[in-house]
SEFIZA-3560 file (N, C-alpha, C; in Angstrom, 3 decimals):
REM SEFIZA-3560
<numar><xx>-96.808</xx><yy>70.178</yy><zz>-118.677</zz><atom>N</atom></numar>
<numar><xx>-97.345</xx><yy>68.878</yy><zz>-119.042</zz><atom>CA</atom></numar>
<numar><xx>-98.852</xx><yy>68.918</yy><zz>-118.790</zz><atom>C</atom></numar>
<numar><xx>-99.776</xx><yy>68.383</yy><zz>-119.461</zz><atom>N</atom></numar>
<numar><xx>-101.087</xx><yy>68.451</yy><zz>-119.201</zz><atom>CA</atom></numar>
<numar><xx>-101.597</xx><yy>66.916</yy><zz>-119.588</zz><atom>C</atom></numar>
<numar><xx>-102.778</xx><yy>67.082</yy><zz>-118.805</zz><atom>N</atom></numar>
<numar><xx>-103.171</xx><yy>65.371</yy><zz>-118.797</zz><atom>CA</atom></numar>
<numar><xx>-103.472</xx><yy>64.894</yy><zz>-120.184</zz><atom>C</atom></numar>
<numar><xx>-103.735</xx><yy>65.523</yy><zz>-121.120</zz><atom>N</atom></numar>
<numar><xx>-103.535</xx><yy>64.499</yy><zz>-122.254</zz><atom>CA</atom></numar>
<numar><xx>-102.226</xx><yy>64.493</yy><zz>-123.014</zz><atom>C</atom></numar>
<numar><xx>-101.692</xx><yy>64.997</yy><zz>-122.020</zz><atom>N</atom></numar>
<numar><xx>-100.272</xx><yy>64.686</yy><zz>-122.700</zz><atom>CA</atom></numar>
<numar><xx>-99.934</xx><yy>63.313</yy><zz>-121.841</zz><atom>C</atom></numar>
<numar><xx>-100.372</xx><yy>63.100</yy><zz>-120.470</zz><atom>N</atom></numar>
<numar><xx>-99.975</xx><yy>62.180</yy><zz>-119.668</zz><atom>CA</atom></numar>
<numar><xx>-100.538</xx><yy>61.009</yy><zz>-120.468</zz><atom>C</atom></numar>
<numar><xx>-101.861</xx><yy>61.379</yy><zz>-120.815</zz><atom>N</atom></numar>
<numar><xx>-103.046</xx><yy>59.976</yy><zz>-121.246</zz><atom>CA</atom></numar>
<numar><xx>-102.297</xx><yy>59.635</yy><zz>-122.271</zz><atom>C</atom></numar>
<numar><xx>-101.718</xx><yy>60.157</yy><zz>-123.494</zz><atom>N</atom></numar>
<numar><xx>-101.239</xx><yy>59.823</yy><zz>-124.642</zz><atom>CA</atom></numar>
<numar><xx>-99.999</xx><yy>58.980</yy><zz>-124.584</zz><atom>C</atom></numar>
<numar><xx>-99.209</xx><yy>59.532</yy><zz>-124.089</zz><atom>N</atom></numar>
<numar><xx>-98.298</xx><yy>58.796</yy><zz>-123.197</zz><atom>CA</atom></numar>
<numar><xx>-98.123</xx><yy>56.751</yy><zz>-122.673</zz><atom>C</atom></numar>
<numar><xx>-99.065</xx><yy>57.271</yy><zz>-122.298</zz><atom>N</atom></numar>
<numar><xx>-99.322</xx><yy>56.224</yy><zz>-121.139</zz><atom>CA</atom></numar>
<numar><xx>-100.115</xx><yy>55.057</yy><zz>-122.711</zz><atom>C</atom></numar>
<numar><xx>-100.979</xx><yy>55.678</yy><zz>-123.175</zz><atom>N</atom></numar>
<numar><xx>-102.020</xx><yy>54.300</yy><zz>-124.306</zz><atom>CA</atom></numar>
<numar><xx>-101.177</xx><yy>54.524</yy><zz>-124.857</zz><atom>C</atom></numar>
<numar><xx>-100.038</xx><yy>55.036</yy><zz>-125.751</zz><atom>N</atom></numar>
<numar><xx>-99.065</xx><yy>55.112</yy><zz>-126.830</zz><atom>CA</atom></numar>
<numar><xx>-97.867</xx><yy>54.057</yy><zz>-126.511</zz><atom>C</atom></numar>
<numar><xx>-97.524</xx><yy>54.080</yy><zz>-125.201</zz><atom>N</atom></numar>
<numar><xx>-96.483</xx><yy>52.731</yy><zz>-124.311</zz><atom>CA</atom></numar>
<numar><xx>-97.188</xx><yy>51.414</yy><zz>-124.083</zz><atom>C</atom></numar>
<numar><xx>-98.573</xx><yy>51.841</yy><zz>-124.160</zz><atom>N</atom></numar>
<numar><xx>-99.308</xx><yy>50.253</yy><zz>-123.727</zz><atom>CA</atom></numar>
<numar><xx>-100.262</xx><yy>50.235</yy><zz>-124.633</zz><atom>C</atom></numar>
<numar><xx>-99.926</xx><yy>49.526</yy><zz>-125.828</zz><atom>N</atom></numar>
<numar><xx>-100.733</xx><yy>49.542</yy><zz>-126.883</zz><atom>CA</atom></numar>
<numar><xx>-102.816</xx><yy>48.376</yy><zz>-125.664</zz><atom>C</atom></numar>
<numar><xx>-103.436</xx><yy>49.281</yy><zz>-126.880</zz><atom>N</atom></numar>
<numar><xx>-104.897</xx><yy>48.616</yy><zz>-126.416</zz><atom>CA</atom></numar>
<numar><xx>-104.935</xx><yy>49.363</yy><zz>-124.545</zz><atom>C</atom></numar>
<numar><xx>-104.310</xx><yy>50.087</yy><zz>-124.424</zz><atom>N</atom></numar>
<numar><xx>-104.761</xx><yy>50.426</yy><zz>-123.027</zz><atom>CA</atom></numar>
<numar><xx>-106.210</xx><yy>51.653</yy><zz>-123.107</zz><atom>C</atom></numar>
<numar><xx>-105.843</xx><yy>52.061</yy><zz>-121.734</zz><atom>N</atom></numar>
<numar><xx>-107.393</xx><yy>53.513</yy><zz>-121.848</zz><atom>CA</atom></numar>
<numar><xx>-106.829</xx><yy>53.829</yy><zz>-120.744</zz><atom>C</atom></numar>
<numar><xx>-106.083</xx><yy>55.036</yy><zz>-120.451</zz><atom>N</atom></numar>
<numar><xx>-105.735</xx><yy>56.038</yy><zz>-119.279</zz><atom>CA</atom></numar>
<numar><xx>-106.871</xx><yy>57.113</yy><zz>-119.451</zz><atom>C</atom></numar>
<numar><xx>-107.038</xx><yy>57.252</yy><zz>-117.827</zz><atom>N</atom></numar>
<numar><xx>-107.667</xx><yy>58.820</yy><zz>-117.920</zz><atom>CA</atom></numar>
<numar><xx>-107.240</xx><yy>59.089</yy><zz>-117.008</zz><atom>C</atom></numar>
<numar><xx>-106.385</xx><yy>60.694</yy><zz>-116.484</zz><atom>N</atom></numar>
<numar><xx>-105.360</xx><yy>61.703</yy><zz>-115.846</zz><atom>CA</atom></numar>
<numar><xx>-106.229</xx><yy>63.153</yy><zz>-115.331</zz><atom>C</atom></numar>
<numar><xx>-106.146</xx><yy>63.096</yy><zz>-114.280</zz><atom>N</atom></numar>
<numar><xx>-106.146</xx><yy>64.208</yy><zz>-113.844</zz><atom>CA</atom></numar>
<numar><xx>-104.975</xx><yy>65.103</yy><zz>-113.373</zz><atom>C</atom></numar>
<numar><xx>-105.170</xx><yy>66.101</yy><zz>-113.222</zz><atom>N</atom></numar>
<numar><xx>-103.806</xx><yy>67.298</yy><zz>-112.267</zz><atom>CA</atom></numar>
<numar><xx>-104.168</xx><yy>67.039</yy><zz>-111.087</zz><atom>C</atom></numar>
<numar><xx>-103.577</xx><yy>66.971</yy><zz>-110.283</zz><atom>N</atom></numar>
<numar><xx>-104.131</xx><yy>66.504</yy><zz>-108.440</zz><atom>CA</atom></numar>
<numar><xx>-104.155</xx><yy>68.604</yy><zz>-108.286</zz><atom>C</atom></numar>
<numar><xx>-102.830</xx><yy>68.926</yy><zz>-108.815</zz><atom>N</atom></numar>
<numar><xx>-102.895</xx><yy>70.553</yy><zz>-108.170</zz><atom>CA</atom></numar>
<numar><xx>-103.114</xx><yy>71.799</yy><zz>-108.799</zz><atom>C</atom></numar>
<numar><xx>-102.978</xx><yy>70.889</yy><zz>-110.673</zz><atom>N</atom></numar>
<numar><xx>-103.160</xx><yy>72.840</yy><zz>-111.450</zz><atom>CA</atom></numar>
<numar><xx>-101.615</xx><yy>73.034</yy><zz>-111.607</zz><atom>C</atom></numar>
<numar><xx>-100.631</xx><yy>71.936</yy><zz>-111.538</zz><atom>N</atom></numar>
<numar><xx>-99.217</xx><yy>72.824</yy><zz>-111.952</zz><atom>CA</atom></numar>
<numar><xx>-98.711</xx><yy>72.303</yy><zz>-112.460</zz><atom>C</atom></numar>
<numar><xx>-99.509</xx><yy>70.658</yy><zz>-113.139</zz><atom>N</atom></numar>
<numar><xx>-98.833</xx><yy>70.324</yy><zz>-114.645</zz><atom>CA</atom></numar>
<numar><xx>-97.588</xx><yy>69.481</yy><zz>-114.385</zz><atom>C</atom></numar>
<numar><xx>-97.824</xx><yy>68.898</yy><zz>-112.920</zz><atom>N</atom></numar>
<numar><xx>-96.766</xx><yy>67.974</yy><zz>-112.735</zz><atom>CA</atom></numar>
<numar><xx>-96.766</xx><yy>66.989</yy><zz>-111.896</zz><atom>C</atom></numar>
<numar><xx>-98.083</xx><yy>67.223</yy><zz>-110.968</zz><atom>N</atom></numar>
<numar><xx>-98.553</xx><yy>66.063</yy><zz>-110.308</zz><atom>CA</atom></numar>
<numar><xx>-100.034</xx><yy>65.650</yy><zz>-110.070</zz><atom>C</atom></numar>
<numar><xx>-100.212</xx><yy>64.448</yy><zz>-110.648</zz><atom>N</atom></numar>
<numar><xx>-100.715</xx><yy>63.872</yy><zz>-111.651</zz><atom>CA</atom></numar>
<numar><xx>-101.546</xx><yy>62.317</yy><zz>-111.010</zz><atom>C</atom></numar>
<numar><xx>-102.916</xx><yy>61.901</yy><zz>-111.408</zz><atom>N</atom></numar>
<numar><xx>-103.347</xx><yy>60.785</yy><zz>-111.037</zz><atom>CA</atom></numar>
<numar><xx>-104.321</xx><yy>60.173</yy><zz>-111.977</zz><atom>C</atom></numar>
<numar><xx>-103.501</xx><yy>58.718</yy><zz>-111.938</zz><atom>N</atom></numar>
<numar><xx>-104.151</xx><yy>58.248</yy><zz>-113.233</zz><atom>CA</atom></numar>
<numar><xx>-105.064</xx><yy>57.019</yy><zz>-112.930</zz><atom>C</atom></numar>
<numar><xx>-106.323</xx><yy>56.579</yy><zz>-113.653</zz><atom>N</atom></numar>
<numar><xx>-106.838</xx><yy>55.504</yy><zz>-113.905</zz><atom>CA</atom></numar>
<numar><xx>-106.171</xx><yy>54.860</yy><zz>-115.346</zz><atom>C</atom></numar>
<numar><xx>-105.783</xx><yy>53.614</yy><zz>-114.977</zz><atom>N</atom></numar>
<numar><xx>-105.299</xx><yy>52.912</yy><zz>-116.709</zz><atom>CA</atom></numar>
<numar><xx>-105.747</xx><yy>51.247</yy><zz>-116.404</zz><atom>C</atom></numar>
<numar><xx>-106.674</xx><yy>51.160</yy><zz>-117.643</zz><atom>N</atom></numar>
<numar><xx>-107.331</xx><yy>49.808</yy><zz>-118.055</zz><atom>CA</atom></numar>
<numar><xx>-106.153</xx><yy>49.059</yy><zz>-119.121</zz><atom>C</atom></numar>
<numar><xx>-105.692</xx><yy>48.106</yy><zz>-118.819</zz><atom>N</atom></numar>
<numar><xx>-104.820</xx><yy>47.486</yy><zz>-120.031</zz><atom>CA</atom></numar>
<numar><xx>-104.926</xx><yy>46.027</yy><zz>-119.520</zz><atom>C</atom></numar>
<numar><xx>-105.590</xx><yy>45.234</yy><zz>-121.091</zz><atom>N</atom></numar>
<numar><xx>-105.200</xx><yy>43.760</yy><zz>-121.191</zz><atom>CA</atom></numar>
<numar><xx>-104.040</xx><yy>43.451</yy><zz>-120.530</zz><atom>C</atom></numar>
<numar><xx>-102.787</xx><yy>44.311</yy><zz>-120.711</zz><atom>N</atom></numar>
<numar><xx>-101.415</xx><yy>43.812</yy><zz>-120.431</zz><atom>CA</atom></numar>
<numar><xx>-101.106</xx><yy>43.281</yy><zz>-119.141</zz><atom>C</atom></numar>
<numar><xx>-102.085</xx><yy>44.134</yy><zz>-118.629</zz><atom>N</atom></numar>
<numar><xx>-102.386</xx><yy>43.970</yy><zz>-116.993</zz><atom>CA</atom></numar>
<numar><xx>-102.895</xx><yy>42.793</yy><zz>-116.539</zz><atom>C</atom></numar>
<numar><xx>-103.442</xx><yy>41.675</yy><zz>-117.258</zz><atom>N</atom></numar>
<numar><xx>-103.277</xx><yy>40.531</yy><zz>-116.767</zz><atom>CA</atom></numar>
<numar><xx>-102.736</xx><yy>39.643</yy><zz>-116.086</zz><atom>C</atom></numar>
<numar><xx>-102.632</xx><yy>39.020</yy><zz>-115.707</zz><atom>N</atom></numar>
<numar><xx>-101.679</xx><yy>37.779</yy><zz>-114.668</zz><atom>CA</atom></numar>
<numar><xx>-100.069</xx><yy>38.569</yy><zz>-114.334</zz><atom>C</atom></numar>
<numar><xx>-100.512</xx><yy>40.275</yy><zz>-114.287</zz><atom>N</atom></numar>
<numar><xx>-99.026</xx><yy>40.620</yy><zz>-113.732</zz><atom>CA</atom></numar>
<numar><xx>-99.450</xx><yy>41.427</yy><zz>-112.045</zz><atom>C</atom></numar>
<numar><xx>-98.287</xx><yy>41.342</yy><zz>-111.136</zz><atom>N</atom></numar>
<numar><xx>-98.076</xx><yy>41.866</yy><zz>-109.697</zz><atom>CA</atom></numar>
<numar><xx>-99.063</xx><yy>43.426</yy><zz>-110.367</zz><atom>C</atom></numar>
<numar><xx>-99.044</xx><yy>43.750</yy><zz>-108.882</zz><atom>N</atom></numar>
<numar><xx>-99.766</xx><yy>45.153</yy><zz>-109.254</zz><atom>CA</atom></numar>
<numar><xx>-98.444</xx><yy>46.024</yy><zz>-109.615</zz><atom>C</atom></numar>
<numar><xx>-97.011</xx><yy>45.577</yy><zz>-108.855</zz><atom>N</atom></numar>
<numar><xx>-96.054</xx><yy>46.332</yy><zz>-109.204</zz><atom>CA</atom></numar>
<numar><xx>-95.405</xx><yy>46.008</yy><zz>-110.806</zz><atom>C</atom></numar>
<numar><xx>-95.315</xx><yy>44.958</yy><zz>-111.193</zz><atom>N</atom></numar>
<numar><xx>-95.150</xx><yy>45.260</yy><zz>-113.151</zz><atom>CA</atom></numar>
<numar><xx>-96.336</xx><yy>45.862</yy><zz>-113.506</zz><atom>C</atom></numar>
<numar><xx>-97.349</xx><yy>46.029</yy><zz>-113.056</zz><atom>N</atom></numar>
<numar><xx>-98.784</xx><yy>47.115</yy><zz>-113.638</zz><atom>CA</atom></numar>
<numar><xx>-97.963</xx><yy>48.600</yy><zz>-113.533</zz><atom>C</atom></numar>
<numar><xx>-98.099</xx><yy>49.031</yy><zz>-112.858</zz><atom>N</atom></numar>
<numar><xx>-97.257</xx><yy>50.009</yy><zz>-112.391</zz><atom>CA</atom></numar>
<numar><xx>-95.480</xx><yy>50.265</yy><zz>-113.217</zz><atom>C</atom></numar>
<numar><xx>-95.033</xx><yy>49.256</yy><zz>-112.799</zz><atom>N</atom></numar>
<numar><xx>-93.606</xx><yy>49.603</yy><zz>-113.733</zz><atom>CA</atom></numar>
<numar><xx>-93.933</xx><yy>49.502</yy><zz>-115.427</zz><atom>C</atom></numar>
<numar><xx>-95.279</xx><yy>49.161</yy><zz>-115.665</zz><atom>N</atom></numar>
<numar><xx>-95.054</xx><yy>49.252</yy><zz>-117.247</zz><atom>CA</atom></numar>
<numar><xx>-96.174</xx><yy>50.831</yy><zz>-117.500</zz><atom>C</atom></numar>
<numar><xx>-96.618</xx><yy>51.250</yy><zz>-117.074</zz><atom>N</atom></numar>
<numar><xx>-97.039</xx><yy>52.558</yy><zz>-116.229</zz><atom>CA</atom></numar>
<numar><xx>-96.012</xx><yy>53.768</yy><zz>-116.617</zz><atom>C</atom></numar>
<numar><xx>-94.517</xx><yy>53.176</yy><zz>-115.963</zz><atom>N</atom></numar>
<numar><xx>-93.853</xx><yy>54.155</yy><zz>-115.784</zz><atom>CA</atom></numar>
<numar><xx>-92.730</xx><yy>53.850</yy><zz>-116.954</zz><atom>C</atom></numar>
<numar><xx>-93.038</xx><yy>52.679</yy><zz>-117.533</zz><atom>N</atom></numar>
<numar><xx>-92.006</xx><yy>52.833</yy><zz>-118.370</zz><atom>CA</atom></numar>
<numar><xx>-92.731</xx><yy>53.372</yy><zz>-119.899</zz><atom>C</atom></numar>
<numar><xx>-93.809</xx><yy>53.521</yy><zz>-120.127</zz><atom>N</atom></numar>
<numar><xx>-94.702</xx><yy>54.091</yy><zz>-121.059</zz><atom>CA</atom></numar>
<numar><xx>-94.596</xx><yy>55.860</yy><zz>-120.937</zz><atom>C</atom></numar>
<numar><xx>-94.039</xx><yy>55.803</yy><zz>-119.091</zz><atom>N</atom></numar>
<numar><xx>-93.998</xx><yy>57.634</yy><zz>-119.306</zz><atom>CA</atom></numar>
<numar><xx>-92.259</xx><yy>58.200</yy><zz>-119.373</zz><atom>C</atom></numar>
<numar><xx>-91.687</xx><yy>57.138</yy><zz>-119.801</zz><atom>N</atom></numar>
<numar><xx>-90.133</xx><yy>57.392</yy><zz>-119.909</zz><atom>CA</atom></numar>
<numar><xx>-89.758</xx><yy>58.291</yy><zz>-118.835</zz><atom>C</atom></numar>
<numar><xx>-88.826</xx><yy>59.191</yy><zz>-119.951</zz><atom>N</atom></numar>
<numar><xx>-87.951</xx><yy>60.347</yy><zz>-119.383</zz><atom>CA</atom></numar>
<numar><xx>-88.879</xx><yy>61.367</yy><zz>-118.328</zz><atom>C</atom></numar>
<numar><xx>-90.041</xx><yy>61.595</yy><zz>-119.345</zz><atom>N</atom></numar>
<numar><xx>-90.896</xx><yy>62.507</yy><zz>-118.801</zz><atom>CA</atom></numar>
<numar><xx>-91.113</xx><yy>62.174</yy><zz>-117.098</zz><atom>C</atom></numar>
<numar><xx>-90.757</xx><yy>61.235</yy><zz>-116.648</zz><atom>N</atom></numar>
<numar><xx>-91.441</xx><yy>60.921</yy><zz>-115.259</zz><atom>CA</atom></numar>
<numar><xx>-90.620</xx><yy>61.384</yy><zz>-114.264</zz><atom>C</atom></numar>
<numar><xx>-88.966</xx><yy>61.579</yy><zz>-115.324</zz><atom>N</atom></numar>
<numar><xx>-87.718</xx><yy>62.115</yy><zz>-114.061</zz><atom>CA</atom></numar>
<numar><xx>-87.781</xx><yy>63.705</yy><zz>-114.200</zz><atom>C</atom></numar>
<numar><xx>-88.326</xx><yy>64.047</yy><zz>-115.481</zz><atom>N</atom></numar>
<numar><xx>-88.206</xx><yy>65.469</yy><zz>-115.788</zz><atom>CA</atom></numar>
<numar><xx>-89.852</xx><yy>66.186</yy><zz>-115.456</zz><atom>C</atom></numar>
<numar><xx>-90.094</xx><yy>66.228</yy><zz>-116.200</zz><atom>N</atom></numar>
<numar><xx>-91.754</xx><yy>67.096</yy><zz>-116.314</zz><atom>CA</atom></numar>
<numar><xx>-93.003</xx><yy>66.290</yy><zz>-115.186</zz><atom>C</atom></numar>
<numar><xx>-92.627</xx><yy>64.942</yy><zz>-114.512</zz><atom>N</atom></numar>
<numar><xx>-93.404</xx><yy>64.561</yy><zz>-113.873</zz><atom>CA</atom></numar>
<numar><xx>-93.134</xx><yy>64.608</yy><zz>-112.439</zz><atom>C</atom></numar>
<numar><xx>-93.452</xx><yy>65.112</yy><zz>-111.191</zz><atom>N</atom></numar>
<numar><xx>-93.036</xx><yy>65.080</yy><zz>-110.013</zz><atom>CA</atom></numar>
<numar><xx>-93.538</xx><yy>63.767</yy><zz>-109.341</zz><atom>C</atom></numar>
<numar><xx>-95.717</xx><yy>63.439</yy><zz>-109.899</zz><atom>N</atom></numar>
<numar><xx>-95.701</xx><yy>62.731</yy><zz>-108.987</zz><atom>CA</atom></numar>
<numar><xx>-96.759</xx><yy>61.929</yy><zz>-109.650</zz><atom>C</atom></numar>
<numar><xx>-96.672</xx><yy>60.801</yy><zz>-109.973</zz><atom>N</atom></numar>
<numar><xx>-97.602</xx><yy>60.253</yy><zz>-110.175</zz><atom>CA</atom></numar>
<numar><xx>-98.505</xx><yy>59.058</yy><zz>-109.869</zz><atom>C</atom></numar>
<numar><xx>-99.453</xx><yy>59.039</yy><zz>-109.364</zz><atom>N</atom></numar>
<numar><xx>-100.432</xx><yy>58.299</yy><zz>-108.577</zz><atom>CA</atom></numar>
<numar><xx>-101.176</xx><yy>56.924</yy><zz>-109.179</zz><atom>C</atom></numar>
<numar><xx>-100.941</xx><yy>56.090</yy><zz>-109.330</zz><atom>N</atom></numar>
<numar><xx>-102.014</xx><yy>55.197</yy><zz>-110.249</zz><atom>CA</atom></numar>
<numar><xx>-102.619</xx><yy>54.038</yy><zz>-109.334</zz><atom>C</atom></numar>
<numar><xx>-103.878</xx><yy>53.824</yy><zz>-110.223</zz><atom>N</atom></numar>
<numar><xx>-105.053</xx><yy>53.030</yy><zz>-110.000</zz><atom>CA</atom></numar>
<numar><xx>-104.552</xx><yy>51.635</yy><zz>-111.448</zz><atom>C</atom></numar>
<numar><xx>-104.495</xx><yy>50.890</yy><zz>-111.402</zz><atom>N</atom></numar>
<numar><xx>-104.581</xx><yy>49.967</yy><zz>-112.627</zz><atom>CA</atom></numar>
<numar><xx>-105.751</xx><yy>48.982</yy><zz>-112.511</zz><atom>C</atom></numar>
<numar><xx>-105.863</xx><yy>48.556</yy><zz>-113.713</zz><atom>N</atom></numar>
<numar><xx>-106.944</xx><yy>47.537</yy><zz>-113.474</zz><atom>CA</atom></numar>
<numar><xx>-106.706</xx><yy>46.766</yy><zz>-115.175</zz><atom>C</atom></numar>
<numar><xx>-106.950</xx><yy>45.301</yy><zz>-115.366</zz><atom>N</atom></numar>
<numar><xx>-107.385</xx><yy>44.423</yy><zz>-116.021</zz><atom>CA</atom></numar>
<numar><xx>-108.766</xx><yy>44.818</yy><zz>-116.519</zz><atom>C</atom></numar>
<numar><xx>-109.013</xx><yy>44.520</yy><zz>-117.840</zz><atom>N</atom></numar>
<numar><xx>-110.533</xx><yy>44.852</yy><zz>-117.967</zz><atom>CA</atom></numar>
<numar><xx>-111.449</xx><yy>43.699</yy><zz>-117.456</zz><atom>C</atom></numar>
<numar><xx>-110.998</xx><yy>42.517</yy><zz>-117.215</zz><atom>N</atom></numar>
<numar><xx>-112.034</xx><yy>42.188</yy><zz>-115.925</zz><atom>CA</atom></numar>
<numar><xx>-112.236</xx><yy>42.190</yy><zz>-114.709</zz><atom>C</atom></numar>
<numar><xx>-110.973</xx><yy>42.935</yy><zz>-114.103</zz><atom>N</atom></numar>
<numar><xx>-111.181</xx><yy>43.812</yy><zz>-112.982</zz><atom>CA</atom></numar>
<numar><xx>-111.698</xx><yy>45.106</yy><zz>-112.986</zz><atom>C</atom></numar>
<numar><xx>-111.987</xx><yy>45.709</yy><zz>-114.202</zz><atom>N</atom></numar>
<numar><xx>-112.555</xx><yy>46.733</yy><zz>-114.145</zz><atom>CA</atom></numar>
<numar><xx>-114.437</xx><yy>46.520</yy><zz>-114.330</zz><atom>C</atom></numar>
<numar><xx>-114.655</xx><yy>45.356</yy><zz>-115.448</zz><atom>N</atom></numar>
<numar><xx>-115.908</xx><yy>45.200</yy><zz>-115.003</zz><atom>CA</atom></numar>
<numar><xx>-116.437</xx><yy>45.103</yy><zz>-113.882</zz><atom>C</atom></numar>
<numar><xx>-115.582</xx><yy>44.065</yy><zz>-112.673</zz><atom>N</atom></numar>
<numar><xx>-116.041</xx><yy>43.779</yy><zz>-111.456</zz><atom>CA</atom></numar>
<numar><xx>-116.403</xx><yy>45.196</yy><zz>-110.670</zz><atom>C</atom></numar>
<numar><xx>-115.556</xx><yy>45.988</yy><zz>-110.847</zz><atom>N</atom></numar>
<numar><xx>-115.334</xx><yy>47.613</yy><zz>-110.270</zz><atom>CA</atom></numar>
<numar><xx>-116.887</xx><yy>47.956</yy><zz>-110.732</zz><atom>C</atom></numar>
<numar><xx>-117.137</xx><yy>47.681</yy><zz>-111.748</zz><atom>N</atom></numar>
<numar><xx>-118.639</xx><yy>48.496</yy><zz>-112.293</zz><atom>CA</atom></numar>
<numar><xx>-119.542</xx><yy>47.931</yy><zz>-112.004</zz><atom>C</atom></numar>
<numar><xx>-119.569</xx><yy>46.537</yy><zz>-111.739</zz><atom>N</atom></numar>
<numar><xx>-121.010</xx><yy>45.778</yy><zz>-111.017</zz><atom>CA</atom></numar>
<numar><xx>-120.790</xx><yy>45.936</yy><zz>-109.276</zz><atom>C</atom></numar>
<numar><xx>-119.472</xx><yy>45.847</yy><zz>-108.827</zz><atom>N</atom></numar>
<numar><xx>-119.615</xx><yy>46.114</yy><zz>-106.991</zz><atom>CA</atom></numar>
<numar><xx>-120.108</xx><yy>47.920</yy><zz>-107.133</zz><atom>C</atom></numar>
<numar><xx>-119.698</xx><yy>48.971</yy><zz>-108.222</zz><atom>N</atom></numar>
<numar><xx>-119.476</xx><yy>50.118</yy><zz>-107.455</zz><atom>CA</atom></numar>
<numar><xx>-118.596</xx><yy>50.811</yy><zz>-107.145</zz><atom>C</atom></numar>
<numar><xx>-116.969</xx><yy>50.119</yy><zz>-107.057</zz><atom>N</atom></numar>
<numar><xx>-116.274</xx><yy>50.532</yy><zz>-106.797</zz><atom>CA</atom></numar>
<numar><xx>-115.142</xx><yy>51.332</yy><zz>-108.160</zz><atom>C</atom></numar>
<numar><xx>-115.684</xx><yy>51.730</yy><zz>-108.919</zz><atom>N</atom></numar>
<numar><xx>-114.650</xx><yy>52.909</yy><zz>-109.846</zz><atom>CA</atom></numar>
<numar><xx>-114.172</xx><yy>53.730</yy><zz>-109.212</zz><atom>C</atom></numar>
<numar><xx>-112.960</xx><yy>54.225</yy><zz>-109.442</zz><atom>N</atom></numar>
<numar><xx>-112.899</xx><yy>54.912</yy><zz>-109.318</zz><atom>CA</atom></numar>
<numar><xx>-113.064</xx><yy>57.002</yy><zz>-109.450</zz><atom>C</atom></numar>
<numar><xx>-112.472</xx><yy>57.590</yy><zz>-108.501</zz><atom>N</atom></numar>
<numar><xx>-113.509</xx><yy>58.744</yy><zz>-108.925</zz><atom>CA</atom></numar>
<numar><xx>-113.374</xx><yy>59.349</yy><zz>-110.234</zz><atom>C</atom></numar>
<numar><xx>-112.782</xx><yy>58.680</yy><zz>-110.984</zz><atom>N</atom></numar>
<numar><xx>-112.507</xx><yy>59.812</yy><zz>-112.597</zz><atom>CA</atom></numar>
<numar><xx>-113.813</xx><yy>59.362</yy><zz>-113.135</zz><atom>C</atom></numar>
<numar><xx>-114.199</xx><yy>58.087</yy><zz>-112.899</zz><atom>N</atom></numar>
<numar><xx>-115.753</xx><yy>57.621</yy><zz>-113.256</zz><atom>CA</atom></numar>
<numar><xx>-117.076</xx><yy>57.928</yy><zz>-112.963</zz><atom>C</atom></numar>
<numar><xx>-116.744</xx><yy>58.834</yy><zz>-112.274</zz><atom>N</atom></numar>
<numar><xx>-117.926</xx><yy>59.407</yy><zz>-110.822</zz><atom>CA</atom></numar>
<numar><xx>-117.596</xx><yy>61.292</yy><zz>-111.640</zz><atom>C</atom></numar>
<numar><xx>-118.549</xx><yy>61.422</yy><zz>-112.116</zz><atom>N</atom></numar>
<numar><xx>-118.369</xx><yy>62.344</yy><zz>-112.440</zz><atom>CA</atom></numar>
<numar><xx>-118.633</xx><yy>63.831</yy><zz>-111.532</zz><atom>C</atom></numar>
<numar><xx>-119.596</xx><yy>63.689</yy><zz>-110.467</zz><atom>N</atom></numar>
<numar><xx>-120.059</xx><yy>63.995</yy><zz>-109.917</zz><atom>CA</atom></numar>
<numar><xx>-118.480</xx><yy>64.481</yy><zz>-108.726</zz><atom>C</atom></numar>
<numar><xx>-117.562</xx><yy>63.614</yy><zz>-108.580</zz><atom>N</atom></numar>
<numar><xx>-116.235</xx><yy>63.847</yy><zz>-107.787</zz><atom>CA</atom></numar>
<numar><xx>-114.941</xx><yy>64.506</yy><zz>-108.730</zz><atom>C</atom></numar>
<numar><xx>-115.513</xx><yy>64.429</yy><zz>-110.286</zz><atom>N</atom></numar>
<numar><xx>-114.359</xx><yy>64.729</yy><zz>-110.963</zz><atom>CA</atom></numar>
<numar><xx>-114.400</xx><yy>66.628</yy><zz>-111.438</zz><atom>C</atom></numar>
<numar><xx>-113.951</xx><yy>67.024</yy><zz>-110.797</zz><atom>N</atom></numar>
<numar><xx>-113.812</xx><yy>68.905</yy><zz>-110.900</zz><atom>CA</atom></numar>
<numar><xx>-112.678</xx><yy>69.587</yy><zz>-111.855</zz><atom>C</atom></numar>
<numar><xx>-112.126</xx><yy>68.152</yy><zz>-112.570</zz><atom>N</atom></numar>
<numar><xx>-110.691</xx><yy>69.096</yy><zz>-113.282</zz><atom>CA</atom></numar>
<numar><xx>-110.636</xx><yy>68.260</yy><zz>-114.366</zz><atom>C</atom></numar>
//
């Protein structure tokens, strides 16, 4: 599995989203994601997350061991860009893979 297989995945289940995936280890199965989605509005951080995992189906019991996520609303993600706080897939300077 490779991260744009994860990213595709993930915006293909949540229409209007924007994932970006890294490999945490190089073995194509555990995995950490940033994902921006409207959908993500007025929901718990845990339906952020369960619609997350239901965008990565089967793949998440089979080809995925572990996967890590960050979610955000896109006006929680603006706020992220005026405090500073992005995360590191945004920081390019922290991103090595």
């Amino acid at each position: 599995m490779t991260t744009a297989n994860v990213e595709a995945m993930i915006e293909i289940g949540i229409p209007g989203s924007r994932a970006l995936v890294r490999d945490r280890r190089g073995t194509g199965s555990h995995f950490e994601a940033v994902v921006i989605a409207p959908h993500f509005t007025g929901r718990s951080l845990v339906e952020q997350h369960r619609l997350v995992y239901q965008a990565c189906g089967s793949r998440l019991k089979q080809d995925i061991h572990a996967l890590q996520l960050q979610t955000f609303n896109p006006t929680q993600w603006e706020s992220a860009e005026k405090e500073g706080t992005r995360p590191w897939i945004w920081q390019p300077e922290l991103n090595t893979t």
